[in-house]
C-alpha positions in Angstrom: 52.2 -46.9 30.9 51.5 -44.9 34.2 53.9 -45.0 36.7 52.6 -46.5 39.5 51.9 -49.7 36.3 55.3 -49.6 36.2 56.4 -49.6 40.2 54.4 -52.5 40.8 55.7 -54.5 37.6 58.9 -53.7 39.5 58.2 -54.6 42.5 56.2 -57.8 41.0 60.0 -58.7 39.2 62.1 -58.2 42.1 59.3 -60.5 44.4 59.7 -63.0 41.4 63.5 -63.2 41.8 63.2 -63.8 45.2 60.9 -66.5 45.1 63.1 -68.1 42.8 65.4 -68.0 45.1 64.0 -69.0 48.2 62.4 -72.0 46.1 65.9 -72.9 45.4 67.3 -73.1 48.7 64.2 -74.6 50.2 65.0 -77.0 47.3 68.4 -77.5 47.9 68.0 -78.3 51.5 65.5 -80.9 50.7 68.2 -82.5 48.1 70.9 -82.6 50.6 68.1 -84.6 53.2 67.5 -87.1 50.4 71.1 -87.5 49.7 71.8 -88.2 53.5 69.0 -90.4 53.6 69.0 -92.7 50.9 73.3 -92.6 52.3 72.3 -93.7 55.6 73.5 -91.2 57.5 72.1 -88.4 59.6 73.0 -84.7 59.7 71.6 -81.3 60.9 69.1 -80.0 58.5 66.8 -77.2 58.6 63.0 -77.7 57.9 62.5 -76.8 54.3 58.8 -76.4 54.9 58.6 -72.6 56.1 61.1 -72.1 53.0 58.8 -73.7 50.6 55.4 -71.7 52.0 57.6 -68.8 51.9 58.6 -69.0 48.3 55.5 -69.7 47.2 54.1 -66.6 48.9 56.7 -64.5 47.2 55.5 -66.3 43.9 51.9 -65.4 44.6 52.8 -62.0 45.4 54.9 -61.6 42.5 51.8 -62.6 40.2 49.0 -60.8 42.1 51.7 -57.4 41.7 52.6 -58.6 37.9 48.8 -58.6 37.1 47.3 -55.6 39.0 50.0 -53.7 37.1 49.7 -55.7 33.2 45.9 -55.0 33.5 46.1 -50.7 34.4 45.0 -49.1 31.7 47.7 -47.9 29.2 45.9 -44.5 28.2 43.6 -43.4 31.1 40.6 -41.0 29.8 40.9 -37.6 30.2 38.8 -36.5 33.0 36.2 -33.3 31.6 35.9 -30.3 33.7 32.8 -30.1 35.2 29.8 -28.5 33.4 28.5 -25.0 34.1 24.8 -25.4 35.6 22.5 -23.6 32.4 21.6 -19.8 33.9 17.7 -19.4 33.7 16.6 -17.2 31.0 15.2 -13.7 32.0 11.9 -12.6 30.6 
């Protein structure tokens, strides 16, 4: 695998782990408004919306990254030198 296959399967892992993560909080938060809602009771919450679009931005980037780098190819070609022009022939 190439290494700049590998840097972005990398990068696409560490993205992934941070979407997970910003989905969970995002999901958190909107637990703890159903819990205070179906309670009756009101608290300060943050809006879990920017947290949910944010997540799932990290997840798309984390699949775009993950692809680009599954689909390199594993053993390049070897690139030819360039051929020598034929020399005319003298009579």
């Amino acid at each position: 695998m190439k290494l700049l296959a590998r840097v972005l399967l990398i990068a696409a892992g560490v993205a992934l782990v941070g979407a997970i993560g910003v989905l969970s909080y995002g999901g958190l938060e909107v637990w703890k408004q159903f819990i205070a809602l179906s309670a009756n009771r009101s608290m300060a919450f943050t809006n879990p919306v920017g947290l949910m679009i944010g997540g799932a931005a990290l997840a798309l980037l984390a699949g775009l990254l993950g692809g680009y780098a599954l689909g390199q190819p594993r053993k390049p070609k070897e690139i030819a030198p360039p051929a020598r022009p034929a020399e005319p022939e003298l009579r």
